[in-house]
Z-matrix of the N, CA and C atoms (Angstrom, degrees):
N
C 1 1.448
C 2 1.528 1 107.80
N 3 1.223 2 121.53 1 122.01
C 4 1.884 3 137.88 2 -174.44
C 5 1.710 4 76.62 3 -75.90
N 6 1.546 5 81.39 4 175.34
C 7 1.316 6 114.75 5 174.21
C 8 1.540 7 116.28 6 -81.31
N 9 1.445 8 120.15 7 -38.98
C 10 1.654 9 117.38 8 162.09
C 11 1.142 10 106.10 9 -59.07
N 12 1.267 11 160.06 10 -41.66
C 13 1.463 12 154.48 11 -164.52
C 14 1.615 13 101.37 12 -82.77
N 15 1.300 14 107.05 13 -20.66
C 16 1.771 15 97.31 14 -179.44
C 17 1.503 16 98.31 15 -90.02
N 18 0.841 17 140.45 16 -75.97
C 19 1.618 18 146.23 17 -171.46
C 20 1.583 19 96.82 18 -43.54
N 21 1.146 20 122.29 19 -30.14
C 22 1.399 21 122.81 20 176.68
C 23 1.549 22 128.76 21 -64.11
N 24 1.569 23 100.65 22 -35.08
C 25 1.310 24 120.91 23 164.13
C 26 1.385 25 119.54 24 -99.54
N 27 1.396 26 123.27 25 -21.80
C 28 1.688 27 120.80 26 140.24
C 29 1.508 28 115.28 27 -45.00
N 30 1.259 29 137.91 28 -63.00
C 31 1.107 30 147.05 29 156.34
C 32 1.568 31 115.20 30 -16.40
N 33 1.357 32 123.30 31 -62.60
C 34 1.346 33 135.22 32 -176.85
C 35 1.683 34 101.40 33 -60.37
N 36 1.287 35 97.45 34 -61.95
C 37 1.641 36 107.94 35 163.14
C 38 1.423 37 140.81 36 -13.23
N 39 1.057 38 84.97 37 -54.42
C 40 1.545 39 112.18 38 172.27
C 41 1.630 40 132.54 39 -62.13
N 42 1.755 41 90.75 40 -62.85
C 43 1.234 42 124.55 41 -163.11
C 44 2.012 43 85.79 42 -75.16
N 45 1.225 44 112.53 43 -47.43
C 46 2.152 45 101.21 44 169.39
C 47 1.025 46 115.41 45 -65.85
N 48 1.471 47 130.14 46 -20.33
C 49 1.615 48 128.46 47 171.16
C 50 1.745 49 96.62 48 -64.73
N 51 1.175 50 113.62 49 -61.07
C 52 1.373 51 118.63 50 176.81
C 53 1.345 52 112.09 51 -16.02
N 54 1.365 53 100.58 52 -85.58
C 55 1.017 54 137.54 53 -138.94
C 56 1.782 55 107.30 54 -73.69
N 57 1.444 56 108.66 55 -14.14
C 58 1.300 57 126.95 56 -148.70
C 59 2.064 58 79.88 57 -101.87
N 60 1.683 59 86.42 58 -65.27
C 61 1.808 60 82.41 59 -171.20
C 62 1.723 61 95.35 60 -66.36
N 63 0.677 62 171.59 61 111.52
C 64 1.585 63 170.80 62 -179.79
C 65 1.637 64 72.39 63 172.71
N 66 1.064 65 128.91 64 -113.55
C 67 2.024 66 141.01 65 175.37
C 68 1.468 67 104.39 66 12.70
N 69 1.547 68 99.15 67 -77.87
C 70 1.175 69 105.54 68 -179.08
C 71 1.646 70 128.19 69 -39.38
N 72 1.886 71 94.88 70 -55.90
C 73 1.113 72 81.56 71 -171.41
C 74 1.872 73 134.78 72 -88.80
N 75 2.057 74 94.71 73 17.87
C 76 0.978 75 88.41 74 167.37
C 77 1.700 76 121.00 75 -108.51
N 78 1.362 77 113.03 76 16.20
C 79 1.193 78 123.61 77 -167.59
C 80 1.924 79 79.98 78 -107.82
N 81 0.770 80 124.44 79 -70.89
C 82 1.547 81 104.92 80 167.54
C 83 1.650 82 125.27 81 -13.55
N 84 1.175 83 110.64 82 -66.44
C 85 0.872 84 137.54 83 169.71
C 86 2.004 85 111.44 84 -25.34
N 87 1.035 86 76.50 85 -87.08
C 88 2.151 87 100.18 86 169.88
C 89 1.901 88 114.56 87 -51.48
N 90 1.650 89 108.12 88 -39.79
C 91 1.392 90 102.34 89 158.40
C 92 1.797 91 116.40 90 -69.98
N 93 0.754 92 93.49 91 -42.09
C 94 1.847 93 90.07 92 168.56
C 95 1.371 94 134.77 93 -46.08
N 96 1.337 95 104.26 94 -22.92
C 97 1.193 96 117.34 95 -151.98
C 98 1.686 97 95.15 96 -115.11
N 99 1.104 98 108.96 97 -32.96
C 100 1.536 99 112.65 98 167.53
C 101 2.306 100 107.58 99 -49.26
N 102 1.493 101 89.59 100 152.21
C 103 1.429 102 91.50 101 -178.67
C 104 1.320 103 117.30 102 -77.31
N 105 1.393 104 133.87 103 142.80
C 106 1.307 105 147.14 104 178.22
C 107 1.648 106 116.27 105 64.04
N 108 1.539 107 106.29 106 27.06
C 109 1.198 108 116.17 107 172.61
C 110 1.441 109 99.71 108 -126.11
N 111 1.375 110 120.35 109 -3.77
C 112 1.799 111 113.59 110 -177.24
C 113 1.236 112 111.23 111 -52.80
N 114 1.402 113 111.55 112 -29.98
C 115 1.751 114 130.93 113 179.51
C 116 1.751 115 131.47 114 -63.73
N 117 1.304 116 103.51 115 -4.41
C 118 1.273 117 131.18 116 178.89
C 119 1.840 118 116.65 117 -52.43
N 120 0.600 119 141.77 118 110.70
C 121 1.796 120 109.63 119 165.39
C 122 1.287 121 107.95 120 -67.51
N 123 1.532 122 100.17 121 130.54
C 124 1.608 123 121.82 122 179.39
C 125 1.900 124 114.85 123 -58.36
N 126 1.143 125 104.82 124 -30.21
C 127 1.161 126 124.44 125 164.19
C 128 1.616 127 125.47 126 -39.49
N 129 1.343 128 98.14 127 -84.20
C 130 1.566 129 113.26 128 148.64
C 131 1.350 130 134.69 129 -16.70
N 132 1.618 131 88.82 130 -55.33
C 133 1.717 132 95.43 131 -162.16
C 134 1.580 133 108.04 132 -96.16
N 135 1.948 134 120.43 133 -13.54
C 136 0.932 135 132.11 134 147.07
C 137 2.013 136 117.33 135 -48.27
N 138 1.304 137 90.99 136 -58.71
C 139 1.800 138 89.04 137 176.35
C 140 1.338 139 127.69 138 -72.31
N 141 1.600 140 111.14 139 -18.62
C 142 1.528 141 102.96 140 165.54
C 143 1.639 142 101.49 141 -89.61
N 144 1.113 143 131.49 142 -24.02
C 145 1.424 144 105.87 143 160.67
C 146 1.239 145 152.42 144 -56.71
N 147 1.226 146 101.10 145 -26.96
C 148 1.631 147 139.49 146 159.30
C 149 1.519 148 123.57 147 -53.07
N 150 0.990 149 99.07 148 -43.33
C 151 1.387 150 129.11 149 -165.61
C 152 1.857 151 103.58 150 -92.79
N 153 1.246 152 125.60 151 -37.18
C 154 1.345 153 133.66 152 -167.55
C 155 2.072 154 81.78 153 -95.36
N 156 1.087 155 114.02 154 -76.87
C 157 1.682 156 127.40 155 -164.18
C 158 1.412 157 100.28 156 -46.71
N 159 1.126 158 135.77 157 -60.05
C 160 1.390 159 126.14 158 -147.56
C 161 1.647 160 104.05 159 -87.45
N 162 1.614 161 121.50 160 -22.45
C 163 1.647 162 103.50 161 166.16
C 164 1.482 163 98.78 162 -100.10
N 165 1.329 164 156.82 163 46.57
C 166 1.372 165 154.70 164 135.91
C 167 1.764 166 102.89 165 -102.64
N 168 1.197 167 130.04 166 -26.34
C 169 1.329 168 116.51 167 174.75
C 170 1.549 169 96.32 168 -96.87
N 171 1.391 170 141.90 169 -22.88
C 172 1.413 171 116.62 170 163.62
C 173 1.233 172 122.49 171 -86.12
N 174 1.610 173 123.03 172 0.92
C 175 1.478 174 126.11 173 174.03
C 176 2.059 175 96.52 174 -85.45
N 177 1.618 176 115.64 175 -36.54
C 178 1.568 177 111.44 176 -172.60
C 179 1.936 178 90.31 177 -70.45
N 180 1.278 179 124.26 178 -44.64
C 181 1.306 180 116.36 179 179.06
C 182 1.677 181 123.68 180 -39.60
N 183 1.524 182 109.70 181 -55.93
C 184 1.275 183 109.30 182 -167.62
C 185 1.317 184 109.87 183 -77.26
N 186 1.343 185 118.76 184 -19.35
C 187 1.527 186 140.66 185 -178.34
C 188 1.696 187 104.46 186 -63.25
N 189 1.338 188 104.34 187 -40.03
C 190 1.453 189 124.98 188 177.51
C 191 1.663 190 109.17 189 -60.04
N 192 1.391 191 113.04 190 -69.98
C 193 0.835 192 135.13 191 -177.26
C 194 1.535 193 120.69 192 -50.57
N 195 1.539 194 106.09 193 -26.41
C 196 1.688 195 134.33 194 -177.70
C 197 1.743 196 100.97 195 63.90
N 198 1.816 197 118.95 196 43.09
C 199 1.761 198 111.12 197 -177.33
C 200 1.596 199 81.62 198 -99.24
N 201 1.255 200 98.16 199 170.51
C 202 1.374 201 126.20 200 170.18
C 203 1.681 202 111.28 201 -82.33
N 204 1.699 203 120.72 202 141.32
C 205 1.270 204 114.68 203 -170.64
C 206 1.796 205 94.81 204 -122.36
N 207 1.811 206 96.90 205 127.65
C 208 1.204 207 115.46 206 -146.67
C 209 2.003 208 93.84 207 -115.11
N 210 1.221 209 141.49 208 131.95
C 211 1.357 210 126.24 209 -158.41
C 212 1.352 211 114.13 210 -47.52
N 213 1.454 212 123.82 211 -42.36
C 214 1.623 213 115.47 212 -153.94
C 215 1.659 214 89.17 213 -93.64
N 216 1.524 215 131.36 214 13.16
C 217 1.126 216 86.62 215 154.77
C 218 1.752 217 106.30 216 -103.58
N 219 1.008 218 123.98 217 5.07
C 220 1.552 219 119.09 218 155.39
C 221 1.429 220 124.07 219 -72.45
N 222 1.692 221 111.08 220 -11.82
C 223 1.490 222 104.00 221 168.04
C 224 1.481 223 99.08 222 -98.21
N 225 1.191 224 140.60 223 45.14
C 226 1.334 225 118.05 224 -142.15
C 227 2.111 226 68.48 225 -152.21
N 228 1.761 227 100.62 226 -58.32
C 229 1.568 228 107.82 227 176.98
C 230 1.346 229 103.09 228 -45.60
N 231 1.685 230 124.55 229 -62.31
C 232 1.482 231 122.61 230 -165.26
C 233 1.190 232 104.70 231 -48.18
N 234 1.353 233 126.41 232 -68.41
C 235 1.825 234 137.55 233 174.12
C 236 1.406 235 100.54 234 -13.89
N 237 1.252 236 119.43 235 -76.74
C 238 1.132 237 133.00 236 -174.27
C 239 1.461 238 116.47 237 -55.55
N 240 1.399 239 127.01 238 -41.62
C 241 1.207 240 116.60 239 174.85
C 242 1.397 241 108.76 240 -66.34
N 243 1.709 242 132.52 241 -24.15
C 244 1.598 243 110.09 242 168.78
C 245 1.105 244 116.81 243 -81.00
N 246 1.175 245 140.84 244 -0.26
C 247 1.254 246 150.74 245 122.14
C 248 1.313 247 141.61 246 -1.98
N 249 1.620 248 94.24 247 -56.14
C 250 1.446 249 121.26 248 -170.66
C 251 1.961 250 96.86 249 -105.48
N 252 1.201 251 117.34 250 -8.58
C 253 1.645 252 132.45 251 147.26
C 254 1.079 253 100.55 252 -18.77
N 255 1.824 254 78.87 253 -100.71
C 256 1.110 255 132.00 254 -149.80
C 257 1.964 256 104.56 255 -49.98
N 258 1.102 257 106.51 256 -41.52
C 259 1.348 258 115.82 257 174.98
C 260 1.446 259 111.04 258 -66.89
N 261 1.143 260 136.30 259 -48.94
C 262 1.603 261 129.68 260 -179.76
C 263 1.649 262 107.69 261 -95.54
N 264 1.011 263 132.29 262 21.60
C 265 1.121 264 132.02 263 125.41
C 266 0.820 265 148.69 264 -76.09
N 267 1.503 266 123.07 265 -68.90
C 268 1.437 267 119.39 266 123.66
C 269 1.776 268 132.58 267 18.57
N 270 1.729 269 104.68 268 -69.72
C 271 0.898 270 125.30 269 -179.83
C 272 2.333 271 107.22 270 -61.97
N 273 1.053 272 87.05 271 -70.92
C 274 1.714 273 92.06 272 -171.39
C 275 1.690 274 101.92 273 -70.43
N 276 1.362 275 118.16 274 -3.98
C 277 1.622 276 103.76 275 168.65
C 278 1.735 277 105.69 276 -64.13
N 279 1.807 278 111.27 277 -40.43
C 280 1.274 279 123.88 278 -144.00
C 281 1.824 280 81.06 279 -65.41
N 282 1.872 281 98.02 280 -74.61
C 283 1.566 282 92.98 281 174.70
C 284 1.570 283 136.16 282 -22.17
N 285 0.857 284 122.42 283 -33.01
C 286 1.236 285 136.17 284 -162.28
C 287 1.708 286 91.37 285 -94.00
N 288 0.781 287 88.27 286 -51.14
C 289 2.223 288 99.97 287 170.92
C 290 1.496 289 105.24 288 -47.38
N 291 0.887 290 94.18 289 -64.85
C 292 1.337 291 105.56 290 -178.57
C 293 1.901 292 126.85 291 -58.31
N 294 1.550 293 105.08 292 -54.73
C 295 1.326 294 110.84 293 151.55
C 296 1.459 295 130.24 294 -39.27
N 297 1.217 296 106.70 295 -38.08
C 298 1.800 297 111.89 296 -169.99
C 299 1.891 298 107.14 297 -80.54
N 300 1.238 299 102.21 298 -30.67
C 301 1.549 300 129.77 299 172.85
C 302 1.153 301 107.00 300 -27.52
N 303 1.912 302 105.91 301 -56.29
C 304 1.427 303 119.28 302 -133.22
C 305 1.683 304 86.90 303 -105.99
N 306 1.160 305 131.30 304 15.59
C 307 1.698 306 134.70 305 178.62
C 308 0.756 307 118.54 306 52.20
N 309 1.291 308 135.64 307 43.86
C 310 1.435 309 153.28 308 -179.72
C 311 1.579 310 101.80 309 -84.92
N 312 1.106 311 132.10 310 135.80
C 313 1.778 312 128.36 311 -165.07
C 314 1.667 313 93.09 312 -146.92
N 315 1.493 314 111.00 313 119.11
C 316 1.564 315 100.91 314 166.95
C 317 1.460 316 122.54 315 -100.51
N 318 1.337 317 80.67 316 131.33
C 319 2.058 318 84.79 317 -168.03
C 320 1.305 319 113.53 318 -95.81
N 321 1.318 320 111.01 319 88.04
C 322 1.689 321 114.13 320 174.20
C 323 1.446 322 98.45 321 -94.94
């Protein structure tokens, strides 16, 4: 494997980490927002999403693809799904940082 074929598949890499917490964190998002679940830690419900989404969309992928699924790349999916956490958490803490900033107060 050259060096264009590695960055190439770093590249791909990336762009499903992306793309994965982007999902997450808007399906997070929409469970939150549902009633008597606002109470959740976002945390949580970010990592079991993570954790459920990212080996069912790489099990429909390889399924796609018709490859064979070999263990380490299912330890390889889990890795990656804290990954894809760690990234949309991250992400909606900042928002949320940012929201509280701007003195916005909800008055229920």
């Amino acid at each position: 494997m050259n060096m264009n074929e590695m960055l190439q598949c770093l590249s791909c890499l990336l762009i499903a980490i992306g793309m994965m917490a982007f999902i997450v964190s808007v399906i997070t998002q929409v469970i939150k927002s549902w009633p008597g679940l606002e109470k959740l830690p976002t945390s949580a419900v970010v990592i079991t999403l993570s954790l459920l989404l990212c080996p069912a969309s790489f099990v429909a992928m390889m399924a796609w693809l018709k490859q064979p699924i070999q263990w380490y790349m299912v330890f390889a999916c889990m890795v990656a799904a804290f990954v894809v956490a760690l990234v949309s958490m991250d992400g909606w803490e900042r928002v949320k940082e940012i929201w509280e900033r701007t003195g916005y107060k909800d008055k229920r």
